[in-house]
MIFISE-466744 format. One record per residue (C-alpha): z, x, y; residue in three letters. Coordinates in steps of 0.5 Angstrom, whole numbers, plus 500, padded with zeros to 3 digits. Layout:
<sites>
ZXYala;...
</sites>
This chain:
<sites>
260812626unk;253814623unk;247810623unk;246809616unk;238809618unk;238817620unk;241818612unk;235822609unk;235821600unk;238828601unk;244825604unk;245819600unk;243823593unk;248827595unk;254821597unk;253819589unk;253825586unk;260826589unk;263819588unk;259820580unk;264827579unk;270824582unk;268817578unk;267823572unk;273828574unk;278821574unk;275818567unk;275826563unk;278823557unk;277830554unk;279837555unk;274843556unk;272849550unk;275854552unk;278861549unk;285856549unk;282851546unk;279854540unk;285858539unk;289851539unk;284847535unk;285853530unk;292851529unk;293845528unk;288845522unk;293850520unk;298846521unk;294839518unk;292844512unk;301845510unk;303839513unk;299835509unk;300839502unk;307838504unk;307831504unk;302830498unk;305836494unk;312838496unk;315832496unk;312830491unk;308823494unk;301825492unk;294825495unk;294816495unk;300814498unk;299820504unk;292819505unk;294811507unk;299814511unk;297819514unk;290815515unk;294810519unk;298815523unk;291817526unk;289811527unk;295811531unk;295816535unk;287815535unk;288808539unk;294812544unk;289816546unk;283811547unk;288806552unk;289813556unk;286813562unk;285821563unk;285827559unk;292828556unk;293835552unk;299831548unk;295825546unk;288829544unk;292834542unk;296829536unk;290826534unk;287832532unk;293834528unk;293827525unk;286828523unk;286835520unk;293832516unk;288826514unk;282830511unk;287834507unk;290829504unk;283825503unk;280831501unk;284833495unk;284826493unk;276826493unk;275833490unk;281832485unk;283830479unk;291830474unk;288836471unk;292842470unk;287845474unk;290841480unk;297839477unk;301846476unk;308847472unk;306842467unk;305836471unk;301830469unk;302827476unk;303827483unk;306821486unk;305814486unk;297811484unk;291814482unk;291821482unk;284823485unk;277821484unk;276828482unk;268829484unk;268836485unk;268840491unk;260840492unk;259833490unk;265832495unk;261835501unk;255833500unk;257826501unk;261828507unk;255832509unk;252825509unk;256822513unk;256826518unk;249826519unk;249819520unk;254818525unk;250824529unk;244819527unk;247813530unk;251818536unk;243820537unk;240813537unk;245811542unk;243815548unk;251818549unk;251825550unk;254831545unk;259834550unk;265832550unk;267835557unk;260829559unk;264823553unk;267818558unk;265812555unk;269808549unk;264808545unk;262816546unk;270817544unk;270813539unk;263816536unk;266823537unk;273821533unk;269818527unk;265825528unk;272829528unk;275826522unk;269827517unk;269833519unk;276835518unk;276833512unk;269837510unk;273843513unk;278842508unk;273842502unk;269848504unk;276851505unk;279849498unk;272851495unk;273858498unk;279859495unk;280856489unk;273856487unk;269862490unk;273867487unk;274870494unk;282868494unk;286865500unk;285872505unk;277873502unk;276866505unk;279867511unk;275873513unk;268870510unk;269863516unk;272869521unk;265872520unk;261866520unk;264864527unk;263871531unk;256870529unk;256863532unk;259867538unk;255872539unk;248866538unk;251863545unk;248869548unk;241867545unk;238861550unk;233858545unk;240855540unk;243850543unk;251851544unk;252843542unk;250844536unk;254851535unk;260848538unk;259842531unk;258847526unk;264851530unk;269846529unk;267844522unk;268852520unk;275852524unk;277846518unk;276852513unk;279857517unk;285853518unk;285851510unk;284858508unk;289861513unk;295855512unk;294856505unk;295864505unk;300862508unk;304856503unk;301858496unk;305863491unk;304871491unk;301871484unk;296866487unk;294870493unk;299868498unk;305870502unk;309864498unk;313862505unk;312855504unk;311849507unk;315846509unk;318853513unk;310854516unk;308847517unk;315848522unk;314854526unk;306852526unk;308845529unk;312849535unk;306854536unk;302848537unk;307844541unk;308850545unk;301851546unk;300843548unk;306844553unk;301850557unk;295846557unk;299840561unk;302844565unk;295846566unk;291841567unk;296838572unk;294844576unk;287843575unk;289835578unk;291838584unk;286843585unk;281837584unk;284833588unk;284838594unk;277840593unk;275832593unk;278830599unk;274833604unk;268830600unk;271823601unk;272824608unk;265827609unk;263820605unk;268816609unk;
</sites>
């Protein structure tokens, strides 16, 4: 056995730098961004933008009652994934899906009012309760923008990190869930703005945040932008992208859109996601073994 005196600070910096990546690779609570993330995260917001239209509109039971509803579904799935001691691509995955179905929902409550503008075939309202608070798109956003500001202020303040490969902790997780939700919802906003406001229609505003993305793209190879905060403004513009996208998809063709429905786009959007989670488990489960393998000669060099 080794004279613990002989160990330079070389050797005992390096001995907690190893326990604090295995204590890092066992608490990850939160995916790496990859190409398959962002592919992942731009279908559930398609999927949230139909499924909460389906919810609201189709069925008929209006922007409160599906708001309570999907809200309490998030706070669900939020408190699964919270409980979960390692990253988990279902439980992740779901709360992302609940939270962009919520911000449909809470955002057309905000926005919208029983004007025929919102309400269409002649219709005075749109399920049980108030039918929208009726702010206007604009007004909408910037109390969202708002929000968002404050919670990044506080997440600043806190001295927790801004990656989320780097988020272990439950506050940190609880700060990027609150971030996440007004986001979503935000994304809604600009996207309905973009399609029914902008005059640019459905297809036209899909393009428009399409571009806006490849800038931010090609703005990771410029050193002096910080990739934090080009990963947020990301994620905020998929929302739109996925609104736009899922609206293309569900509204009439006398509208701009393909007319498919939401209940049809919401099923086949919910199996190309379930489909893209299973890969990602079957990933990570992977990547744990490769983990484990190459951490066991560090703890034996430890030990």
């Amino acid at each position: 056995m080794e004279n613990p005196e002989l160990l330079t600070d070389l050797d005992v910096a390096s001995t907690h730098q190893s326990a604090a990546s295995r204590t890092k690779t066992v608490m990850k609570k939160l995916p790496e961004v990859t190409l398959a993330f962002w592919v992942m995260k731009i279908a559930a917001t398609t999927l949230g933008e139909t499924a909460g239209d389906l919810f609201a509109q189709t069925l008929k039971l209006g922007y409160f009652l599906t708001t309570i509803a999907l809200f309490l579904i998030f706070v669900v799935t939020l408190v699964v994934q919270l409980r979960s001691r390692h990253y988990n691509p279902f439980f992740y995955w779901t709360v992302i899906l609940s939270t962009s179905m919520a911000g449909t929902t809470m955002s057309d409550f905000m926005n919208r009012d029983a004007s025929a503008k919102f309400l269409s075939n002649g219709a005075t309202s749109l399920g049980w309760g108030p039918q929208g608070l009726g702010l206007g798109y604009p007004t909408g956003a910037a109390i969202l923008i708002s929000i968002l500001l404050v919670i990044f202020a506080v997440w600043k303040v806190s001295g927790m990190t801004f990656q989320i490969r780097d988020i272990v902790t439950f506050r940190g997780e609880a700060l990027f869930w609150s971030a996440i939700l007004v986001s979503n919802t935000l994304g809604t906003s600009m996207g309905d703005f973009l399609s029914d406001s902008s005059g640019l229609g459905y297809l036209g505003g899909a393009l428009l945040v399409s571009g806006a993305l490849a800038v931010l793209l090609a703005l990771m190879k410029v050193p002096v932008v910080p990739n934090v905060l080009l990963f947020w403004i990301a994620f905020v513009l998929t929302r739109p992208l996925g609104a736009t996208a899922g609206d293309f998809l569900t509204k009439p063709v006398a509208k701009g859109g393909l007319n498919l429905g939401t209940a049809g786009s919401s099923a086949v959007l919910l199996a190309v996601l379930f489909g893209l989670m299973a890969y990602a488990h079957v990933q990570e489960k992977k990547n744990a073994v490769t983990r484990a393998e190459q951490e066991q000669p560090l703890t034996r060099q430890a030990g």
